[in-house]
Rosetta silent file (secondary structure, phi, psi, omega in degrees, C-alpha in Angstrom):
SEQUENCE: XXXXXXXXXXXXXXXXXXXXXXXXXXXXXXXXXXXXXXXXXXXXXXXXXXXXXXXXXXXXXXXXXXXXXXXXXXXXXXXXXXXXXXXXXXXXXXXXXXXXXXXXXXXXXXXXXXXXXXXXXXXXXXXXXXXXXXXXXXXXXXXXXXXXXXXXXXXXXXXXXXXXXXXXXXXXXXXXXXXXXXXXXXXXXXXXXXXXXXXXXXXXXXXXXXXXXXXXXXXXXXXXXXXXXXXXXXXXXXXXXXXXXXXXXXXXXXXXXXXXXXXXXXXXXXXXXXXXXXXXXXXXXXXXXXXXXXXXXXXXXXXXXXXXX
SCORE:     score description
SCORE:     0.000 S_00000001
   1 L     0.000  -39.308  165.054   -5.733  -14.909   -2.577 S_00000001
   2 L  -133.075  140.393 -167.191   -7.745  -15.800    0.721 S_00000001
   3 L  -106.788  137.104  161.899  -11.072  -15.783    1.289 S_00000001
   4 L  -148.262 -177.998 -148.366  -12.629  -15.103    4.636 S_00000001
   5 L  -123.990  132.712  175.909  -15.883  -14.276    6.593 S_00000001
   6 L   -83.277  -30.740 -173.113  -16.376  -11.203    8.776 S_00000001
   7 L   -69.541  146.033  174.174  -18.775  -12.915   11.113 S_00000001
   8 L   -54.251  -45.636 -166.793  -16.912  -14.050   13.911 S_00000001
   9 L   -68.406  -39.941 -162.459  -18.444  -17.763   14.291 S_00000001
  10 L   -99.882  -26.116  174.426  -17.346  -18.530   10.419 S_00000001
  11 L   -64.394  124.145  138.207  -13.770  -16.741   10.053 S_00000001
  12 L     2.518  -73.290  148.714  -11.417  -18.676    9.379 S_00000001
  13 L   -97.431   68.187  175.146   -8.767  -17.083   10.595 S_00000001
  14 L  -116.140  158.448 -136.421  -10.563  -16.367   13.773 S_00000001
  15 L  -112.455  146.146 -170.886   -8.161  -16.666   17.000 S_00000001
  16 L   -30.376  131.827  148.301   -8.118  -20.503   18.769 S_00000001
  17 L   -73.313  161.212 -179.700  -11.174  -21.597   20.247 S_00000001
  18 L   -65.718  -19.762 -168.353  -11.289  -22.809   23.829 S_00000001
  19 L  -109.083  -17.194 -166.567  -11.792  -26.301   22.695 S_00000001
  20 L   -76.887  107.319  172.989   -9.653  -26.362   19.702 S_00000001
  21 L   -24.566  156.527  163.392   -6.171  -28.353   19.732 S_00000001
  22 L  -118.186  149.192 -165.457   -3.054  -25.708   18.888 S_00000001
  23 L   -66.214  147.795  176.588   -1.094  -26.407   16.214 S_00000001
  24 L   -37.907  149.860 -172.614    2.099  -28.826   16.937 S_00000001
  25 L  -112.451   27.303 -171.615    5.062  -27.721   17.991 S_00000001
  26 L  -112.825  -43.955  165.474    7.143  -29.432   15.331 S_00000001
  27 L   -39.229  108.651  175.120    5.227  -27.366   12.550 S_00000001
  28 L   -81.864   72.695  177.123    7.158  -24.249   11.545 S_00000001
  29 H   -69.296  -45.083 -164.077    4.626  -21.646   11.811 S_00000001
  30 H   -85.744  -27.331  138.939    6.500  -18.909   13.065 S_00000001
  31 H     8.309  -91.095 -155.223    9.251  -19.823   10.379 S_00000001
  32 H   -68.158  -41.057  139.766    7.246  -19.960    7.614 S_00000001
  33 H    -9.727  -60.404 -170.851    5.934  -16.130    9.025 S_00000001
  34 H   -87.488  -22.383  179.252    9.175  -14.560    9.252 S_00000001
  35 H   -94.863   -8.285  176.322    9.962  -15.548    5.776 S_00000001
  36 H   -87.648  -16.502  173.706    6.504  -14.603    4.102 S_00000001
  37 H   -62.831  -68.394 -157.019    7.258  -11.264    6.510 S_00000001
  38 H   -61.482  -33.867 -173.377   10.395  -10.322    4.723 S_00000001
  39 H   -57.838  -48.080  177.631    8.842  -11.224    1.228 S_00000001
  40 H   -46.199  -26.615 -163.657    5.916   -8.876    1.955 S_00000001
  41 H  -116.902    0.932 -169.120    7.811   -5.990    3.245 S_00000001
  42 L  -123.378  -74.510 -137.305   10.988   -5.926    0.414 S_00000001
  43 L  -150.936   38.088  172.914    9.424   -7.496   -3.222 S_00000001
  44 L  -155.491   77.701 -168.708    6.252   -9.008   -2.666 S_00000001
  45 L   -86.868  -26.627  166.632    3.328   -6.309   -1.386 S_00000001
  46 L   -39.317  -48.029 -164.077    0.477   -8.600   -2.985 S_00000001
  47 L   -90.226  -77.518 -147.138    0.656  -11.580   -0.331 S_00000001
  48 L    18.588  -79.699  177.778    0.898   -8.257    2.839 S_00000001
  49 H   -46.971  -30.287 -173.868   -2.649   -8.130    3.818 S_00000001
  50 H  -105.951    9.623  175.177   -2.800  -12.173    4.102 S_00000001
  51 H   -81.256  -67.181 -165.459    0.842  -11.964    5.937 S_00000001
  52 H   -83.828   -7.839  154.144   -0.421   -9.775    8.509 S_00000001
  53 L   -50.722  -46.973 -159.030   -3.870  -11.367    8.919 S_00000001
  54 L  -102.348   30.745  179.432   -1.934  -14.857   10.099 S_00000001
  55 L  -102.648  -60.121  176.708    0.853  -13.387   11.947 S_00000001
  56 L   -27.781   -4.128  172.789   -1.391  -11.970   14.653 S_00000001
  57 L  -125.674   40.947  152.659   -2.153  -15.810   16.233 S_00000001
  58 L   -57.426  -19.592  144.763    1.501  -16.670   16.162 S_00000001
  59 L   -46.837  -29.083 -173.463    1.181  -17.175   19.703 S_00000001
  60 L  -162.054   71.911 -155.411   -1.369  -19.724   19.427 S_00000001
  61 L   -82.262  151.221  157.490   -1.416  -20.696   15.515 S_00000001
  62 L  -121.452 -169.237 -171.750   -4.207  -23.771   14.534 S_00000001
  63 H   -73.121  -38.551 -125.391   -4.515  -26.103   12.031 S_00000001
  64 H  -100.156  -42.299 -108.199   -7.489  -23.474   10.209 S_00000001
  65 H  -118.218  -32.210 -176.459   -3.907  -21.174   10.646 S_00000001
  66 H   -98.016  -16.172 -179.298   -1.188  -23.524    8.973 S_00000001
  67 H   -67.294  -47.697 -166.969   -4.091  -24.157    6.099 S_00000001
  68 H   -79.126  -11.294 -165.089   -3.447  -20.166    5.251 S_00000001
  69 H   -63.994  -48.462 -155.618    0.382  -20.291    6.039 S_00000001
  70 H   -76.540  -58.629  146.526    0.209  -22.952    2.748 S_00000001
  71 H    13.425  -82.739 -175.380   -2.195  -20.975    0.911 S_00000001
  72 H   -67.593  -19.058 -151.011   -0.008  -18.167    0.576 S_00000001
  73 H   -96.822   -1.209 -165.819    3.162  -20.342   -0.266 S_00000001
  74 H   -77.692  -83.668 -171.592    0.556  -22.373   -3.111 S_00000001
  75 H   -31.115  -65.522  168.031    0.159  -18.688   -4.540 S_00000001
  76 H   -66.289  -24.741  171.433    3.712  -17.754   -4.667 S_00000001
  77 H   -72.337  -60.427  179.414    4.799  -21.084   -6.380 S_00000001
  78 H   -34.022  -38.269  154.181    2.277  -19.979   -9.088 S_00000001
  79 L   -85.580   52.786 -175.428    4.147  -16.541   -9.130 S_00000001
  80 L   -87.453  -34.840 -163.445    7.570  -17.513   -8.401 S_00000001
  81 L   -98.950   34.919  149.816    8.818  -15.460  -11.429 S_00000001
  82 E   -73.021  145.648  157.238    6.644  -12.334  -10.420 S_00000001
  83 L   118.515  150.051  -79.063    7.996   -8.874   -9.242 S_00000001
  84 L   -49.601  100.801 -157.295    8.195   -5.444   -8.746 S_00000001
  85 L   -76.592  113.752  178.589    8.973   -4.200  -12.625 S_00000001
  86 L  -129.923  108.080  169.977   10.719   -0.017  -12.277 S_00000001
  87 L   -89.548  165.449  160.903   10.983    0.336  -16.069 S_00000001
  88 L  -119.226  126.776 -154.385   12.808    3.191  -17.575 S_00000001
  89 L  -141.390  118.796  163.823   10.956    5.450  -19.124 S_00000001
  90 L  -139.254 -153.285 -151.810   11.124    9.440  -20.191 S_00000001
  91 L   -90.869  126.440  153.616    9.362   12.292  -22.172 S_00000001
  92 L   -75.815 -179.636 -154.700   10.465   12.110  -26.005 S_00000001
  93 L   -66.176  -28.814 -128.779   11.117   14.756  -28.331 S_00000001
  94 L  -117.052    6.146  170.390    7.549   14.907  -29.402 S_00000001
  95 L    48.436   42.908  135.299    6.447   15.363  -24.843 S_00000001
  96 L   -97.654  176.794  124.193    4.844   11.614  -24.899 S_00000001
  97 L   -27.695  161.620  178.114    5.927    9.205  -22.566 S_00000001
  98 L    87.868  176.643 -166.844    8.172    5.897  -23.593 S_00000001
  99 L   -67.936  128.444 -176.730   11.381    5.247  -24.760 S_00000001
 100 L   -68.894  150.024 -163.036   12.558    8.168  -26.797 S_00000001
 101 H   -68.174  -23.632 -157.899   12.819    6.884  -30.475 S_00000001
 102 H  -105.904    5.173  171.052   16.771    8.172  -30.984 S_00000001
 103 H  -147.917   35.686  153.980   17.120    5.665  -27.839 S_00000001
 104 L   -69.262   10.694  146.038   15.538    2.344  -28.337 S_00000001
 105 L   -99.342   37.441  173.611   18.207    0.595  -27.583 S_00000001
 106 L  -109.417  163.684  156.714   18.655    1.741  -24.219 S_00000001
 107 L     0.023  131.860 -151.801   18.257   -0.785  -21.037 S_00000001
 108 L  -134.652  124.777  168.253   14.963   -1.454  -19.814 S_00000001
 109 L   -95.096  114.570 -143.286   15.660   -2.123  -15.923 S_00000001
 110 L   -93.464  157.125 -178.010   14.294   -4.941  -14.326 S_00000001
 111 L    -9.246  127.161 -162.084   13.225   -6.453  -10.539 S_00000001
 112 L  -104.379  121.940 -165.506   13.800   -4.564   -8.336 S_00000001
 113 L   -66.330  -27.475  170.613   15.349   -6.041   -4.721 S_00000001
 114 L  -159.242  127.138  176.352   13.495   -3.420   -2.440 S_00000001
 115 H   -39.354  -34.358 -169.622   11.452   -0.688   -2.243 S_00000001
 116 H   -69.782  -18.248 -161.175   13.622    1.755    0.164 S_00000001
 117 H   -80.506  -60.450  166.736   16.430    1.256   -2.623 S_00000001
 118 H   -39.850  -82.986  173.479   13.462    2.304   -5.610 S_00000001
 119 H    -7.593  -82.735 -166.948   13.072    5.437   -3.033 S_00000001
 120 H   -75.197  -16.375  161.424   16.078    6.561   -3.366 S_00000001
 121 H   -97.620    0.488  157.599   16.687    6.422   -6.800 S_00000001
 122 L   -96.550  176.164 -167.223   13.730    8.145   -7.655 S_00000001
 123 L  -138.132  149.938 -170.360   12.582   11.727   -7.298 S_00000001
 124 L  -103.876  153.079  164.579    8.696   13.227   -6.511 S_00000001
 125 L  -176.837  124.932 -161.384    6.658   15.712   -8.358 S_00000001
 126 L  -114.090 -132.034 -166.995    2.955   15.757   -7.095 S_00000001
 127 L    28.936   35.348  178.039    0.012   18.146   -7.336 S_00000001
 128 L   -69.762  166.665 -177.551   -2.201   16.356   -9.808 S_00000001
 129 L  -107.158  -71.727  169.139   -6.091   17.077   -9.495 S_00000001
 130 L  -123.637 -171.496 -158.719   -7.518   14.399  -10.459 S_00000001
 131 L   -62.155  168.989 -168.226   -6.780   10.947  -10.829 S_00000001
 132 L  -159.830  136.818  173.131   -4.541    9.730  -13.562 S_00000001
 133 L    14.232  135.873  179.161   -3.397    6.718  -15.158 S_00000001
 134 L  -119.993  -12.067 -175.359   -1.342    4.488  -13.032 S_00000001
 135 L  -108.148    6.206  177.608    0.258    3.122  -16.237 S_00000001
 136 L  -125.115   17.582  178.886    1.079    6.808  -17.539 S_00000001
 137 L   -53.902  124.495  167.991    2.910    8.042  -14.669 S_00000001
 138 L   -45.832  153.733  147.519    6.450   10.077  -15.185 S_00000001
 139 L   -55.894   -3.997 -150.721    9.223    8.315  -13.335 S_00000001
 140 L  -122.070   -7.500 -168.979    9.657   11.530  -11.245 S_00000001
 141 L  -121.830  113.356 -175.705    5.812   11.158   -9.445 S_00000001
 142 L   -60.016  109.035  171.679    5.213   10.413   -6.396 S_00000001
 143 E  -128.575  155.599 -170.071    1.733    9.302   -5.580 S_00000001
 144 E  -134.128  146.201 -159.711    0.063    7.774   -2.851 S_00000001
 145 E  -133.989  130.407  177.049   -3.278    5.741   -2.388 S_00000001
 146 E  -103.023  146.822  131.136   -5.232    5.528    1.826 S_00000001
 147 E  -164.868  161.976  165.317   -7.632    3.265    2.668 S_00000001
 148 L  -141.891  140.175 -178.210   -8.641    1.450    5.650 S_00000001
 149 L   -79.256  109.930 -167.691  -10.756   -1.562    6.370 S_00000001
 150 L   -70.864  143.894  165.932  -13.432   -0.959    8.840 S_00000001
 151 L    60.797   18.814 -173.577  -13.600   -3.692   11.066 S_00000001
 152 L   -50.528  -50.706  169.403  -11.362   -5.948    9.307 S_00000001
 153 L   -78.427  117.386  174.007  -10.580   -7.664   12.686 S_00000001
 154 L  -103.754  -24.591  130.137  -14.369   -8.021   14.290 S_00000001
 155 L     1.592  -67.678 -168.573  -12.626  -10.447   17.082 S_00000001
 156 L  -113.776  -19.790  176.737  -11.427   -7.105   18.602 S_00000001
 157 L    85.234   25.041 -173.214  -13.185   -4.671   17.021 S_00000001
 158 L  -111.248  158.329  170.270  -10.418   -2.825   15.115 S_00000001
 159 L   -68.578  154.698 -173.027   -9.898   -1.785   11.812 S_00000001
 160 E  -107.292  147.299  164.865   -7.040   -2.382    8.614 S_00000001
 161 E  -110.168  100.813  165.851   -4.578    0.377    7.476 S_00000001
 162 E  -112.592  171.168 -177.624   -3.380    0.254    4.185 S_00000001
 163 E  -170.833  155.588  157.321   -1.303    2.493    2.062 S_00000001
 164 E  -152.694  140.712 -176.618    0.857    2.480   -1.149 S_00000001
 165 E  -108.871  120.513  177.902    3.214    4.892   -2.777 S_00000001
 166 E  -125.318  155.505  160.729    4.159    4.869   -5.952 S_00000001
 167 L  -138.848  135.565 -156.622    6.567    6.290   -8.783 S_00000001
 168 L    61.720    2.561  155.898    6.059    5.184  -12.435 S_00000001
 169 L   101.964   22.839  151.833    3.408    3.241  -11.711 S_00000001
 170 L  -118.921  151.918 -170.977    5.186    1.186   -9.760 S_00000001
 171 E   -78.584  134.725  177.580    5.109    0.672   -5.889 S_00000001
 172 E  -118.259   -5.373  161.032    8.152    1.787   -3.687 S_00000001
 173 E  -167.905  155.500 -155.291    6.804    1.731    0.126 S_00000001
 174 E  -162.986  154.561  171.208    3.613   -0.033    1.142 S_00000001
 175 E   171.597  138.182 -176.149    1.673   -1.256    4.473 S_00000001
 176 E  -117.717  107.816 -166.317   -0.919   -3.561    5.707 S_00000001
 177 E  -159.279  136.651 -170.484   -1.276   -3.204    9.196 S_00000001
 178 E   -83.429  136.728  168.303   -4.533   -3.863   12.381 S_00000001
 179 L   -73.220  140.707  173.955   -4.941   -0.265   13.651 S_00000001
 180 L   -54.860  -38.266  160.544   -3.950    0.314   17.417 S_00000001
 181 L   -74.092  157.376  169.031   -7.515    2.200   17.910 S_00000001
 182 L   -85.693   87.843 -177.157  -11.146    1.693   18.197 S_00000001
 183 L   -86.526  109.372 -129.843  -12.114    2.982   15.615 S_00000001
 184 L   -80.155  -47.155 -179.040  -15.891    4.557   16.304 S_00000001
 185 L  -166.799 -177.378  175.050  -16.918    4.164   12.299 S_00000001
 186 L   -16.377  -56.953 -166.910  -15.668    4.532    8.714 S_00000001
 187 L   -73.463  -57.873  179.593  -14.956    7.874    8.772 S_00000001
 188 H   -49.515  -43.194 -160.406  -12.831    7.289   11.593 S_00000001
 189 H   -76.056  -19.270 -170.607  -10.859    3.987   10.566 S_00000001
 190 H  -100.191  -36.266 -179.435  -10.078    6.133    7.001 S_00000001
 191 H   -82.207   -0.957 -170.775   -8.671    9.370    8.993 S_00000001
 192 H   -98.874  -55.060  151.867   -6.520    7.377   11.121 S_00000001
 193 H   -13.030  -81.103 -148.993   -5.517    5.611    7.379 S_00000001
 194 L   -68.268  -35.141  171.881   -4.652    8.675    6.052 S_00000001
 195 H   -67.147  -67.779  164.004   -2.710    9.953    9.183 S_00000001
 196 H   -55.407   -4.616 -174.271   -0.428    7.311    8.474 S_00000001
 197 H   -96.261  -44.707  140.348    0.013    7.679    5.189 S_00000001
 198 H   -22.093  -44.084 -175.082    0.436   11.104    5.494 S_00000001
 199 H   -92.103  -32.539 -177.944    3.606   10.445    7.725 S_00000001
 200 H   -82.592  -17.532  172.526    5.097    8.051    5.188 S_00000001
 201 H   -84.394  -17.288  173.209    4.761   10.715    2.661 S_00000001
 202 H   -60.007  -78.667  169.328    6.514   13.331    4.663 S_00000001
 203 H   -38.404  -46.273  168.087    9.403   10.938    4.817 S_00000001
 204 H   -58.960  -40.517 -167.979    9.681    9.959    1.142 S_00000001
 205 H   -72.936  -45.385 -175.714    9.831   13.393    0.226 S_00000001
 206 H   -76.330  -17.815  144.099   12.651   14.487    2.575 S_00000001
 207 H   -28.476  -76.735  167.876   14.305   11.097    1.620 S_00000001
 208 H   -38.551  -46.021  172.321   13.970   12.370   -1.939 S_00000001
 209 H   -65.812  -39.572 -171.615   14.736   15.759   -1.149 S_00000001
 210 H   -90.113  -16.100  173.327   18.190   15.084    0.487 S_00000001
 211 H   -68.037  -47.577 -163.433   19.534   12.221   -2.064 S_00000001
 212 H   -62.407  -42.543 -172.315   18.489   15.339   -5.408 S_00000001
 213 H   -71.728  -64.497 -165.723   20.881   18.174   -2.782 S_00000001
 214 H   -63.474  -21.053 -173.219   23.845   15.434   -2.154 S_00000001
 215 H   -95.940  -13.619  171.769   23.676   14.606   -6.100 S_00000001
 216 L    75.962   30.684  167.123   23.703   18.543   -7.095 S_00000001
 217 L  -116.426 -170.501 -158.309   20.277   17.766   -8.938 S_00000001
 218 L   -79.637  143.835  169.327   17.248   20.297   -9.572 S_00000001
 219 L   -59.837  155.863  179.419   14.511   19.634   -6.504 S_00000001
 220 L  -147.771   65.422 -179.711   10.850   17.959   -7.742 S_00000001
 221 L  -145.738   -5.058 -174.128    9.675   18.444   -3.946 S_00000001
 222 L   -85.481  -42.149 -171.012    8.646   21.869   -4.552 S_00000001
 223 L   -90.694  128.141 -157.402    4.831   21.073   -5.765 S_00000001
 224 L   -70.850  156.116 -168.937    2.734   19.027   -3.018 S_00000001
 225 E   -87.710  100.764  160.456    2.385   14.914   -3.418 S_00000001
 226 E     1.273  133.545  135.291   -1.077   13.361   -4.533 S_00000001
 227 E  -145.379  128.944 -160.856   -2.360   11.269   -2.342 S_00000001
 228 E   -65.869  138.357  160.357   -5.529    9.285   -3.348 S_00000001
 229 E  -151.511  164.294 -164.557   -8.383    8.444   -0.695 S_00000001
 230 L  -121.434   16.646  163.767  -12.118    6.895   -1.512 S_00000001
 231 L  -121.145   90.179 -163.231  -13.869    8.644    1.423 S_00000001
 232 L   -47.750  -26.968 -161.007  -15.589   11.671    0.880 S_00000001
 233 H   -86.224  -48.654  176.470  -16.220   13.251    4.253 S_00000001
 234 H   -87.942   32.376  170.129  -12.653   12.617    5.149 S_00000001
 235 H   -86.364  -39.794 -172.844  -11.278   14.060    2.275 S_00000001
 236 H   -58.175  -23.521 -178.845  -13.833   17.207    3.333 S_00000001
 237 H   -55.047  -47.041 -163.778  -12.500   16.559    7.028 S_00000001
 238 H   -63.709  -56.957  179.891   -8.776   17.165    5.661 S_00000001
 239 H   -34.011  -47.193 -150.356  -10.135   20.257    4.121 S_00000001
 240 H  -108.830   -2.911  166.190  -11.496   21.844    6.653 S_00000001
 241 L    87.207 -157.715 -171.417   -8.948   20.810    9.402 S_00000001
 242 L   -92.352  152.917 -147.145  -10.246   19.716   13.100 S_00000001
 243 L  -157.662  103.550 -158.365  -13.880   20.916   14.290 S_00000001
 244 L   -91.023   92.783 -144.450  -15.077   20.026   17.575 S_00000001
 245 L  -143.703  165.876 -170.438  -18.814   18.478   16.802 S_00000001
 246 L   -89.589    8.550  178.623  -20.470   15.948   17.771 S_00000001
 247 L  -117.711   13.216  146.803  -19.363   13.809   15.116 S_00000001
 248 L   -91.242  -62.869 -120.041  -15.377   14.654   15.800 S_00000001
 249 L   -53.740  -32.356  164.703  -15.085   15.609   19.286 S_00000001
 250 L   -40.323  -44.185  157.583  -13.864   11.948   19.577 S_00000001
 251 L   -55.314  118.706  142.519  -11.161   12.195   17.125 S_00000001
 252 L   -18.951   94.643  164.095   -7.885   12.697   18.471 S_00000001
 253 H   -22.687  -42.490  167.619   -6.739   16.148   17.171 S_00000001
 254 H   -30.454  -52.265 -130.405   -3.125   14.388   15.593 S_00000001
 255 H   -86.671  -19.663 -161.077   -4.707   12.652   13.263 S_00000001
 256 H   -95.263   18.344  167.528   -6.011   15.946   11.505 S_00000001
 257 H   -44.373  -39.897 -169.630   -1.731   16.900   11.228 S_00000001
 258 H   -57.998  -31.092  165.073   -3.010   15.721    7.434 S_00000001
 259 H   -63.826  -36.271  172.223   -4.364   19.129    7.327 S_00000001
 260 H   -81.959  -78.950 -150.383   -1.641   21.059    8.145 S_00000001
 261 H   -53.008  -27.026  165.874    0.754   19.239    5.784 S_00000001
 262 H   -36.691  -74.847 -149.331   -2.369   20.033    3.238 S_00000001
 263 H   -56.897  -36.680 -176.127   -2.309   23.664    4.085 S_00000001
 264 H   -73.461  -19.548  165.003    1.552   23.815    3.877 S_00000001
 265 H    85.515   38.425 -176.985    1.447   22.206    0.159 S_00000001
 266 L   -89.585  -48.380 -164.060    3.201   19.136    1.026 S_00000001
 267 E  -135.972  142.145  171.015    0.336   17.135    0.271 S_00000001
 268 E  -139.396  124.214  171.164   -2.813   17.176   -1.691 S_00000001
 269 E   -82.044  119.621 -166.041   -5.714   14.765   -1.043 S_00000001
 270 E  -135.995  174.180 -143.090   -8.067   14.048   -3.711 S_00000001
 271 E  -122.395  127.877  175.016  -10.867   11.615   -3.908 S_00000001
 272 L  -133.702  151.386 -175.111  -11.011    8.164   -6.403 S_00000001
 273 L   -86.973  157.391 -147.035  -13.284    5.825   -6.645 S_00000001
 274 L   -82.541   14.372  171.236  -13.249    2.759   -4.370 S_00000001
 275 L  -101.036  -14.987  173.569  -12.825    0.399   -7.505 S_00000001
 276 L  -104.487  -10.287  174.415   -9.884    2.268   -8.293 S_00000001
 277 L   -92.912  119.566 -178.530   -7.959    2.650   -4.991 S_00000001
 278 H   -70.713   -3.804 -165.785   -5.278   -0.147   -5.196 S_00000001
 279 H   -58.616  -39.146  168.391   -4.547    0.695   -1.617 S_00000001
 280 H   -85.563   22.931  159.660   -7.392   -2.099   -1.098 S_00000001
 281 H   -59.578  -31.141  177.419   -5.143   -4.550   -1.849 S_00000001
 282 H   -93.429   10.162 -136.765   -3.433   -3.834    2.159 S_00000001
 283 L  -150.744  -17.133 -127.193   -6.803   -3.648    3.371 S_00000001
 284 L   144.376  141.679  168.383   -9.393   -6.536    2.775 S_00000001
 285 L   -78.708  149.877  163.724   -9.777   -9.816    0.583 S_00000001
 286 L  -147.620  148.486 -156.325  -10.768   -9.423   -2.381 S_00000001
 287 L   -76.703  174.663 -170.079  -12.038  -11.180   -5.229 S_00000001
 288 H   -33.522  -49.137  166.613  -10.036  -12.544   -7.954 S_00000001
 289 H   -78.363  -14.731  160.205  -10.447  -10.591  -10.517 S_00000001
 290 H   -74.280  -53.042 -157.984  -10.022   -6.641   -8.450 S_00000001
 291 H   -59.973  -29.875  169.062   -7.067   -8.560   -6.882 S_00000001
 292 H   -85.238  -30.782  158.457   -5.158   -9.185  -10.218 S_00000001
 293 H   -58.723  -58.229 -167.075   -6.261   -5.508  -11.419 S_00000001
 294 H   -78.213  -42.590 -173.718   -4.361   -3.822   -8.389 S_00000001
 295 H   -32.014  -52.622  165.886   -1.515   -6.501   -8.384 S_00000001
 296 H   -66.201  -17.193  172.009   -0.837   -5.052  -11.893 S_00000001
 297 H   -82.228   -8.765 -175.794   -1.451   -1.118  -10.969 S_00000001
 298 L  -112.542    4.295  172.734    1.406   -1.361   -8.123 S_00000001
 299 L   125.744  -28.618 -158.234    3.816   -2.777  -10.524 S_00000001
 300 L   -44.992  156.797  163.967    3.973   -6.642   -9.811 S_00000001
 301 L  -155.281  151.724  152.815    4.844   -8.190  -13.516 S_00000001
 302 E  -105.147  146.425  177.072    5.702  -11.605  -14.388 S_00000001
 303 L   -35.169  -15.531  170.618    8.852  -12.241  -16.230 S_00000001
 304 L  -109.651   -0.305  161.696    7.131  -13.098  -19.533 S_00000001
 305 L   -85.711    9.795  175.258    5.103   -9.917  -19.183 S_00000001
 306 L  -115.937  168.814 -147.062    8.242   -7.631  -19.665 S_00000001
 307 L   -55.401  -80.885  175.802    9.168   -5.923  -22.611 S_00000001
 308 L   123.437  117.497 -178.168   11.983   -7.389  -25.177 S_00000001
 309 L  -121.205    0.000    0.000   13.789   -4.302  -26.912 S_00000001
């Protein structure tokens, strides 16, 4: 959706020069912000990553800064009828997926107003091994995709956090966010990923757990929740908990918490390839054609792409 340059002298979105004019104070940058903010965080996860790239100079926005603000809103007038699609879907007679045949005429439900809402009306059941469909998911399975962008900000030296959660192959909580740390390398900027992600999965499940007990239904919280990451050492890291070396000693012990919640069968981390984690959709630009592949794996649809029963 936006393209930019990790060298410092050529981004774009690189933070005001000393000589460079600040944008007008009649322009409604911080506006135009708070309302691409709310789309990003309730029924739009797609624009995120380019939200929270230009919110960070809202103190001191430019010209280079109101070019991306318009960008994004160019993109959503192209998509105005896209977003988030939570079809309904169970197991037929015959234990495929889809609409059972003795019920094709039931209701196929449509855009959804927020994720925390999708949360709660869905229910987890995890512990897959390896990766699977995103378009053949139960309605009942929670899954979750890490990644983090080293060095997305090179300005400061810090790294992107992404994450996405999904059930039925659509997304229900998401984040694009510059990590708070220095992150030392890869390995690092992906366990700090992961930590968070980790914590948002804790919550959906006890979300999940306590709506199925107030409703009197059976728990799907008992088998630990997928969650997808594309960096082998720290999936082996997770494994093996924390190990004070000369390539850890640095790491903050917290962050390896992902390990206990492993060990405890909360969560199970399993390794996908980096062409396949939509997660770098929160995390990095990317080009056009991966970016329209994950928009459609988290759910996004446009109105003439759903069904007609």
């Amino acid at each position: 959706m936006i393209g930019r340059s990790l060298e410092p002298g050529k981004d774009p979105f690189r933070p005001r020069d000393e000589d460079e004019e600040p944008l007008e104070a009649e322009v409604p940058y911080l506006s135009a912000i708070g309302a691409l903010l709310y789309l990003a965080q309730c029924t739009r996860p797609d624009i995120s990553f380019a939200v929270n790239l230009l919110a960070r100079h809202s103190s001191a926005p430019t010209r280079r800064h109101w070019i991306g603000i318009k960008t994004i809103f160019r993109y959503l007038r192209g998509t105005i009828d896209m977003g988030l699609f939570y079809p309904y879907r169970e197991k037929r007679n015959d234990g495929k997926l889809g609409l059972d045949p003795k019920r094709q005429n039931a209701p196929v439900h449509g855009m959804a107003a927020g994720h925390v809402a999708a949360a709660g009306a869905a229910t987890a059941h995890g512990g897959r091994h390896s990766p699977i469909s995103l378009h053949q998911n139960d309605n009942d399975v929670l899954m979750g995709f890490a990644d983090a962008g080293y060095l997305s900000d090179p300005h400061k030296g810090r790294s992107q956090t992404g994450y996405v959660f999904t059930m039925g192959s659509t997304a229900i909580s998401w984040r694009s966010t510059k990590q708070t740390l220095v992150a030392t390398s890869s390995n690092h900027a992906e366990i700090i990923a992961l930590h968070e992600a980790v914590r948002e999965c804790v919550w959906l499940r006890s979300v999940i757990r306590h709506i199925q007990g107030s409703c009197g239904l059976k728990s799907t919280t008992n088998e630990p929740t997928c969650i997808y990451e594309d960096n082998a050492a720290c999936i082996e890291q997770m494994k093996l908990g924390f190990i004070k070396g000369d390539n850890t000693k640095h790491i903050s012990p917290k962050f390896f918490y992902n390990q206990q919640q492993q060990s405890l069968l909360k969560i199970e981390v399993n390794q996908i390839r980096s062409e396949d984690n939509v997660a770098d959709l929160f995390t990095k630009s990317l080009p056009k054609s991966t970016f329209e592949k994950h928009v459609k794996s988290i759910g996004l649809r446009k109105l003439s792409e759903l069904p007609r029963l």
